[in-house]
Structure formats: C-alpha cells, structure tokens
C-alpha positions as CSV (number, residue, x, y, z in Angstrom):
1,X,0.0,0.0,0.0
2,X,0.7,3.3,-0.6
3,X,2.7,5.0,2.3
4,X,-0.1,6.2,5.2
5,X,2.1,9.8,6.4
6,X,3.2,12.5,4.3
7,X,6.4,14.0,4.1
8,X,6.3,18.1,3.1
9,X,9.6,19.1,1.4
10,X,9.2,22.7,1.0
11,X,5.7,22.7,-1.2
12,X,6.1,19.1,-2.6
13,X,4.3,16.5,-0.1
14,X,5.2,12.8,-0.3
15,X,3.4,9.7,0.4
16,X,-0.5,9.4,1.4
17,X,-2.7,10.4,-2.0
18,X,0.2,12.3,-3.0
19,X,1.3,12.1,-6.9
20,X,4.5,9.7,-6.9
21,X,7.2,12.7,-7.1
22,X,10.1,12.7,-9.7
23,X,13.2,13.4,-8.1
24,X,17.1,13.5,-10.1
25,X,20.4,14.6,-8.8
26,X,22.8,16.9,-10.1
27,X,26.1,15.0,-12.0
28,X,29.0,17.7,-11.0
29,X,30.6,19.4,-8.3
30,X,29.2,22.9,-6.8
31,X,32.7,24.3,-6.5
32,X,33.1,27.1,-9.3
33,X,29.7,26.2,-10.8
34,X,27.7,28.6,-12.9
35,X,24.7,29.3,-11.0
36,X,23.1,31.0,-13.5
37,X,23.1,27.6,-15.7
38,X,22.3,25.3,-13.1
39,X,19.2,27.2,-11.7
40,X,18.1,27.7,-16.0
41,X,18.5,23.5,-16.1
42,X,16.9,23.1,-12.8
43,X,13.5,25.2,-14.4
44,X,14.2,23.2,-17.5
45,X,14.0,19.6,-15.6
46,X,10.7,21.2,-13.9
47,X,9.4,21.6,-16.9
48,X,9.9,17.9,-18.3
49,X,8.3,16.8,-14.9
50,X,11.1,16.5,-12.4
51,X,9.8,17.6,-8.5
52,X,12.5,17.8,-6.6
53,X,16.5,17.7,-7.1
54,X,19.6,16.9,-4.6
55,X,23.3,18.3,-5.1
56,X,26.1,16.5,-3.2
57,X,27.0,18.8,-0.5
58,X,30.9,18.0,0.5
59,X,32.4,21.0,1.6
60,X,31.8,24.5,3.6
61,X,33.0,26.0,0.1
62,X,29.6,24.7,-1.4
63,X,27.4,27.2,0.8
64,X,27.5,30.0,-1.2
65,X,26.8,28.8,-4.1
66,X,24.1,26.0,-2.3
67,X,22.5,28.8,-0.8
68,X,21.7,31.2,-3.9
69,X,20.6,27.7,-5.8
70,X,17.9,27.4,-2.8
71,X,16.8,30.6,-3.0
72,X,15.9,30.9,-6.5
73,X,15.6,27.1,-7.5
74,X,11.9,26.1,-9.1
75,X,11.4,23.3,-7.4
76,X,12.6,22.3,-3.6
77,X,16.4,21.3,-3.1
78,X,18.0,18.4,-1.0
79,X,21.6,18.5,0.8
80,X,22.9,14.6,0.3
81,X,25.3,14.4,3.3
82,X,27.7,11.9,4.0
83,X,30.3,11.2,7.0
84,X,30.6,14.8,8.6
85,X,27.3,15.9,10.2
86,X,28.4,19.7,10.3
87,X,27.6,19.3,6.2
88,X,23.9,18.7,7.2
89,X,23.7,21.9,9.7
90,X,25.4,23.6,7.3
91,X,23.0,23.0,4.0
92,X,20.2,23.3,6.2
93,X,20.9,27.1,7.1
94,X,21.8,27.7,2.9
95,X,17.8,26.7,2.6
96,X,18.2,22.9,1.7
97,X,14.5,21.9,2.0
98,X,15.3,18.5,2.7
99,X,18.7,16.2,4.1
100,X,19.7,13.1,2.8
101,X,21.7,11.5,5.5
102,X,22.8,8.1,6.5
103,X,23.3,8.0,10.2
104,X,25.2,5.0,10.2
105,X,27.8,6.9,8.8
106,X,27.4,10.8,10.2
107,X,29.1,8.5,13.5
108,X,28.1,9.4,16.9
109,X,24.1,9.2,17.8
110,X,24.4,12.8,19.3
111,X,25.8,14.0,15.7
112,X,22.6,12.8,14.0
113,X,20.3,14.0,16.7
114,X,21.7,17.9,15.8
115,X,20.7,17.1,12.6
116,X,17.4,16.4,13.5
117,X,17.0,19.4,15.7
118,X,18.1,21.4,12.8
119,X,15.8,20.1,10.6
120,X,13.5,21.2,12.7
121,X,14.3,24.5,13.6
122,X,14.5,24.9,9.7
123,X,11.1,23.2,9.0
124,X,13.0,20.9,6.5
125,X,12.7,17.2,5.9
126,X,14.8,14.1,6.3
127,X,16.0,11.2,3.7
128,X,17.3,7.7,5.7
129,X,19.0,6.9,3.0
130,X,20.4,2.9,3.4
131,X,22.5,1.5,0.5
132,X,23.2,-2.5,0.5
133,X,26.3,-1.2,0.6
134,X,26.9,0.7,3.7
135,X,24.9,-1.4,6.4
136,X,26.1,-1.7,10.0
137,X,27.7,-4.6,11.1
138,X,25.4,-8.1,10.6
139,X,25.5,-9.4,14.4
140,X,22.7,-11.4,13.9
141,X,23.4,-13.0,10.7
142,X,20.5,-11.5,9.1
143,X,19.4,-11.5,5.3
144,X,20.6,-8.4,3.7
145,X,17.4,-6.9,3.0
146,X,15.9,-7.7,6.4
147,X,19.4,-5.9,8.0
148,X,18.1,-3.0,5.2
149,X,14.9,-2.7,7.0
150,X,15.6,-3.6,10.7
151,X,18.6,-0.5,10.3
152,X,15.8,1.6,8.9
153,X,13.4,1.2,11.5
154,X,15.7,1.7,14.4
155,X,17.2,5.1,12.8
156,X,13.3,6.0,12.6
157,X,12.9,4.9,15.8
158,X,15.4,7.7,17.4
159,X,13.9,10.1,15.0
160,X,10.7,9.8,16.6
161,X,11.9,10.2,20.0
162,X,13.8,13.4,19.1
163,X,9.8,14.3,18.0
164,X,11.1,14.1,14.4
165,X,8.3,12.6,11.8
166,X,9.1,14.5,8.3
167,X,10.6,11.2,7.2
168,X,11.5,9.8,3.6
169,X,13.2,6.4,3.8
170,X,14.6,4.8,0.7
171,X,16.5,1.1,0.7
172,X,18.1,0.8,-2.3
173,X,21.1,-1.7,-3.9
174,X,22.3,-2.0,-7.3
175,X,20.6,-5.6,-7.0
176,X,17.5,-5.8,-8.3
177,X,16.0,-8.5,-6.5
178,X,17.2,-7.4,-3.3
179,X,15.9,-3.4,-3.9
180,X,12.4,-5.1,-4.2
181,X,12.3,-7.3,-1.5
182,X,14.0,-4.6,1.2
183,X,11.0,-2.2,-0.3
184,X,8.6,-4.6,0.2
185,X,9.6,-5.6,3.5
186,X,9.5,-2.3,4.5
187,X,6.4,-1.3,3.3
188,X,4.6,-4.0,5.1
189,X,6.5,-2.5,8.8
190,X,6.1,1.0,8.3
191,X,3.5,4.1,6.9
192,X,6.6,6.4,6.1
193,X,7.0,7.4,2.6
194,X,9.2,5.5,0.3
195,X,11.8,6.7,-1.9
196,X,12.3,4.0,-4.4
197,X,15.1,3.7,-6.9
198,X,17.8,0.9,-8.3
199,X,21.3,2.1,-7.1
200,X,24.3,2.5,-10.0
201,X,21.8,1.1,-12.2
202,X,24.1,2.1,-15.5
203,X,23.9,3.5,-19.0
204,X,20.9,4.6,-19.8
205,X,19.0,1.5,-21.6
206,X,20.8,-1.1,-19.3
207,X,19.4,1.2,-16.4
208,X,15.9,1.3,-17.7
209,X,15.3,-2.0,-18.1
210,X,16.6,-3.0,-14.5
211,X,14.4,0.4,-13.0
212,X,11.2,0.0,-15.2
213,X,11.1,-3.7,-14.1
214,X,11.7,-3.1,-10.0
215,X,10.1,0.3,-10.3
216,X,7.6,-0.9,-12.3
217,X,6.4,-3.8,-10.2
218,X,6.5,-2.0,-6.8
219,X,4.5,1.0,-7.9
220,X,2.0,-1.7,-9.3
221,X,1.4,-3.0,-6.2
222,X,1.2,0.3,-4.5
223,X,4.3,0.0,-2.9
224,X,6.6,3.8,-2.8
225,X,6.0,7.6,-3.3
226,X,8.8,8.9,-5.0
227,X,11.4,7.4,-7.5
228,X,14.8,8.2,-9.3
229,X,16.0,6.4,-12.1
230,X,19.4,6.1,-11.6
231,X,21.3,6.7,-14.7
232,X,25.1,7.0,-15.6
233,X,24.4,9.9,-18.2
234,X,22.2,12.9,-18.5
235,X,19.8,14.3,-15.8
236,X,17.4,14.7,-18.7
237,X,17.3,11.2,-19.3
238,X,16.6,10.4,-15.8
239,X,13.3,12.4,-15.7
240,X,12.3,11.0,-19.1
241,X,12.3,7.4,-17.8
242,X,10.8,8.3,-14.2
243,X,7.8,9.3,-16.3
244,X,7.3,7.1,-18.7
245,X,7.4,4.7,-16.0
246,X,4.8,6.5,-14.1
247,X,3.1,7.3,-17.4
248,X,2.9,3.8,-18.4
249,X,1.2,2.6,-15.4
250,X,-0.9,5.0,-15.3
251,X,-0.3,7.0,-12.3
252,X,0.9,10.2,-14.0
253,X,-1.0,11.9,-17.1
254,X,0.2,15.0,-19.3
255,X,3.3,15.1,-21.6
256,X,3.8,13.9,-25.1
257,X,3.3,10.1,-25.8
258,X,5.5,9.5,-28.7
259,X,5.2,6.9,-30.8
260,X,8.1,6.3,-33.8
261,X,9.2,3.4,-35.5
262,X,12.6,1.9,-35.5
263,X,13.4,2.0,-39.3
264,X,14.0,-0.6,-41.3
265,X,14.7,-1.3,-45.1
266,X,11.4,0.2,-46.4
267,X,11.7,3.6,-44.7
268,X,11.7,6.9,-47.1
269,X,11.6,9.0,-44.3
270,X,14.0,9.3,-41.4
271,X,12.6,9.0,-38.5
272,X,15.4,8.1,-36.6
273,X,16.7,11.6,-37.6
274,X,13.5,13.1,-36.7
275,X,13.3,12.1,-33.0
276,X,16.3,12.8,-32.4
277,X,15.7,16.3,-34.1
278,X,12.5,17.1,-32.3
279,X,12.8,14.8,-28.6
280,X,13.9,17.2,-26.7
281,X,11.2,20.1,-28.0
282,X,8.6,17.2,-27.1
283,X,9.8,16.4,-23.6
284,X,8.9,20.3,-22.5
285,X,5.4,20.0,-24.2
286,X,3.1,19.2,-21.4
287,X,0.0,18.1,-22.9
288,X,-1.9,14.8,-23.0
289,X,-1.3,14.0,-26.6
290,X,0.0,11.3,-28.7
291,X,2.2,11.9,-31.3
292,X,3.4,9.6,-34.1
293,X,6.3,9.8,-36.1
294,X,7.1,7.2,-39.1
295,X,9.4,5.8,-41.5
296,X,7.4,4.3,-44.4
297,X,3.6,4.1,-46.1
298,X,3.5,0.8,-44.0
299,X,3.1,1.6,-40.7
300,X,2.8,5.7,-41.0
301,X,-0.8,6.3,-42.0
302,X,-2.2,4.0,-39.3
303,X,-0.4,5.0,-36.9
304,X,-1.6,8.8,-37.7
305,X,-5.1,7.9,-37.7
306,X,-4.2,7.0,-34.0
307,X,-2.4,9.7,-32.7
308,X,-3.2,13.1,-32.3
309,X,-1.0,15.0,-34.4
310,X,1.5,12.1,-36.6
311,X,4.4,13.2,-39.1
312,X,5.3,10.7,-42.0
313,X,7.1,10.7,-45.5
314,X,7.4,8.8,-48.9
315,X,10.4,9.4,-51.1
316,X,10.8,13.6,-51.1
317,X,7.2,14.1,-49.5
318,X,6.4,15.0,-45.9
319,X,3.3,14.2,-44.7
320,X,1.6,16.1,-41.6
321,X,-1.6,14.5,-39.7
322,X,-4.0,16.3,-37.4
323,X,-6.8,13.6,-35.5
324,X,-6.3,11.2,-38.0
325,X,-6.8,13.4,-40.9
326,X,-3.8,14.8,-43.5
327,X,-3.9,17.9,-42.3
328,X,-1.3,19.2,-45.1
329,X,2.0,17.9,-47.4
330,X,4.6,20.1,-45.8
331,X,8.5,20.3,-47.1
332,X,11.0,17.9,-45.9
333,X,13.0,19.7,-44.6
334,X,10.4,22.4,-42.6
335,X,9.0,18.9,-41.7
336,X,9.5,19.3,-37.6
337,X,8.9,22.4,-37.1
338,X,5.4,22.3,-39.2
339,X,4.6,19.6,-36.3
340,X,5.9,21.5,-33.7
341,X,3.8,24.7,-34.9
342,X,0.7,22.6,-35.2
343,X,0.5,21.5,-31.5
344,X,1.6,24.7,-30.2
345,X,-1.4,26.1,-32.1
C-alpha cells in the first residue's frame, strides 16, 4: 500500500494520495559552478516533470553557491550528506529543503540528533538513505534486506523520540532482486513514505530495463511515493524514464506520448533523424497527446489515424496528420517544425 504519512519538502508532499514525485540529482561538483546555468537547467528539468533535485553537499565552500541555488531554485532542493554531520547543519541554514543523510555513517548518535534538531528549527525534511552497501555490522546473521529494514526502523525509531516525523526512507542496492524485497519488507513495517530507486543502475537503456522492471512492479502493487531512475548519463534522461514509467502505469497523465518506429529497409523518411531532431522540443510539451512519427507508407498512415497530431514521409514528401486526418504535405525539410507549430497552435 501506498505509504499512510506524508512528508512536506518545501511545497512538494510525499506519500499518502500524493502524486508519486520525480526526483534526479545533479552530475557535477558545486565548486566554481555557474549558478546562472544550473538554476536555467533546474527550471528546465521542472518543466519535463522533475519535482525535486539533490546536489552533493561535500564541503563548507559549497554554501554560497548551495545557498543562492535554494533561493531561486523552481522546485525544492536536498543537501545529500555523508560522514561529517556539520555538512547537514550547514545546508540546512543555505535553505536545503530536505537532508539526505545516513546515520550510520554521520558516526556518533548525538551527531545525528543535531541534525534532527536542525531540521527542525528549519522546517526541512529528512531522507534515511540505506545502501546495501553501507549497512552496519550483521551481528545477527540477518538477510541483507531484512538488516536494510531492521537498520531503517531503528534510525526511525530515534527520530521519533527526538519528535522528528518528516521522514523519507529509501532502501536501495544495485541488485534488483534485493531493492524489491528490502522495499517490500519495508512497506509491510512502516506508513513512512518510500523513496524507491535501483542504485548504480548504469547507462541509460541497461538502467531502464533493471528500474522499469523493480520500479515498475512495486509501484504496481502500491508500494513507494517517490522514485529516481538512476542513470550514468544525462539528468534529462533520468526524468524522461521516471515518467514514462509513471506514465505507463498510469499513475501520471500530461506530456507527449510519442510513438516512432525503429526504421527498417522500407523507410523513405527518417525517423530516426526526426526524433532525435524534435525529442527534446517534445519532452517540454506538457499536454496529453500522442504523437506519431514514421518511417514508411507501412506503418505511417495508421499510426496517424491513432495519434493526435503524426508526421510521415514517402520518397521527397512529408506528410503532416492532425486527428487522424492529413492535415497538409509540408517540405522535408520544414517537416519538424510544421509539427511542432501545429501542436503549439
């Protein structure tokens, strides 16, 4: 089931009837970064559906720029903190809206308790985030995932005490198998929102296959309440497969469906050239449509009868579709942006 409490991180709740939230992390250090840049990408992920975003924060030299981010960010910002709990005090007061922290390895309980006390001085929330990887000590010879979740619980445990109950918790390895049953197990113990993901999942199609199948099957069966697609490339890419796993499950509408064959000996028309051409353009166009673009007089005019607005060539000729309909011949190479013009019309 779908996580009873709610986490608020800044105006983005998590967990209860709450939307599953998209969530990425930034790829590069903070140190001599151009703010300017990374606050323009950050409104550009919000636009292709991303909710919330986390920067590494390793050093006191990362609170200047950290703090400006916060302030002018679209969408709320997360500190991930690791080893030296001063970090997490520090990102909280630059604005970070929520910490990602590990208290296994901030050290001393006291160390992790500031942190708490911080967070909520600052109104901000709190990650547990356990890798498989970075588990305490397995004194009684426990299976991994049940360590995951018995570590989790206890954490949560002294969070409560400390009358701490903005909580995320996510349990995540780079083993598939063992990401779903720790989630599971989880799920069935606690009501606290779950972050759900597939560590160092790799490249992005080897990444989406492992994510859309563990994602895919937990979210199915009501089981997390936000998600990352861990990808070892482009933040863009990230978002893209977060919600067309959501969208394909139907727990997320809005945003182009596209639909575009993989070319083969008949095709006239390029369509691989075409994506590629107008994917990104697409990907910022959030409307509930379906859009079709083909390689050959095959497939092309019934997947435009289909689709709300379809592109599709023979030989020289470019054809553009509207509901099904030709809606006009149009010139090879003005092809794209005729479609683009149509459904910004």
């Amino acid at each position: 089931m779908y996580s009873k409490k709610v986490a608020k991180v800044k105006d983005v709740c998590i967990g209860g009837d709450n939307p599953v939230r998209v969530q990425t992390m930034w790829d590069s250090s903070l140190q001599g970064a151009d703010v300017d840049g990374i606050v323009s990408r950050i409104a550009r992920l919000s636009m292709m559906g991303c909710d919330i975003i986390r920067f590494s924060y390793v050093s006191s030299d990362d609170f200047i720029p950290f703090r400006e981010i916060c302030a002018r960010s679209v969408m709320p910002v997360v500190a991930d903190i690791h080893f030296d709990y001063k970090m997490a005090l520090e990102a909280l007061e630059a604005g970070a809206a929520k910490i990602r922290i590990n208290p296994g390895n901030i050290g001393a309980r006291w160390k992790t308790r500031e942190v708490v006390e911080a967070a909520l001085d600052h109104g901000s929330a709190i990650r547990i985030g356990l890798n498989s990887g970075s588990l305490p000590r397995n004194d009684g010879n426990l299976e991994k995932d049940d360590l995951m979740v018995a570590t989790a619980l206890d954490y949560l445990d002294d969070l409560e005490s400390w009358g701490f109950t903005n909580t995320v918790v996510s349990l995540k390895a780079s083993d598939v198998g063992l990401t779903m049953s720790a989630a599971r197990k989880f799920s069935a113990a606690s009501g606290y929102p779950v972050h759900l993901g597939v560590t160092e999942a790799g490249s992005p199609v080897v990444s989406s296959v492992r994510s859309t199948w563990a994602l895919g099957n937990l979210l199915s069966n009501h089981i997390g309440d936000t998600i990352r697609v861990s990808i070892t490339g482009d933040l863009e890419d990230e978002v893209v497969s977060a919600n067309e796993i959501l969208r394909t499950l139907g727990l997320k509408k809005g945003g182009v469906r596209l639909v575009s064959c993989p070319r083969c000996g008949r095709h006239t028309f390029d369509s691989r050239r075409m994506v590629s051409i107008l994917e990104d353009d697409l990907r910022m166009i959030d409307k509930d449509i379906t859009v079709a673009i083909m390689g050959c007089q095959v497939n092309g005019p019934g997947e435009a009868k289909d689709a709300d607005f379809a592109l599709t060539g023979i030989g020289r000729k470019a054809f553009l579709y509207k509901k099904g309909k030709l809606f006009k011949e149009v010139d090879m190479e003005n092809a794209g942006k005729e479609l683009l013009d149509a459904i910004n019309e």
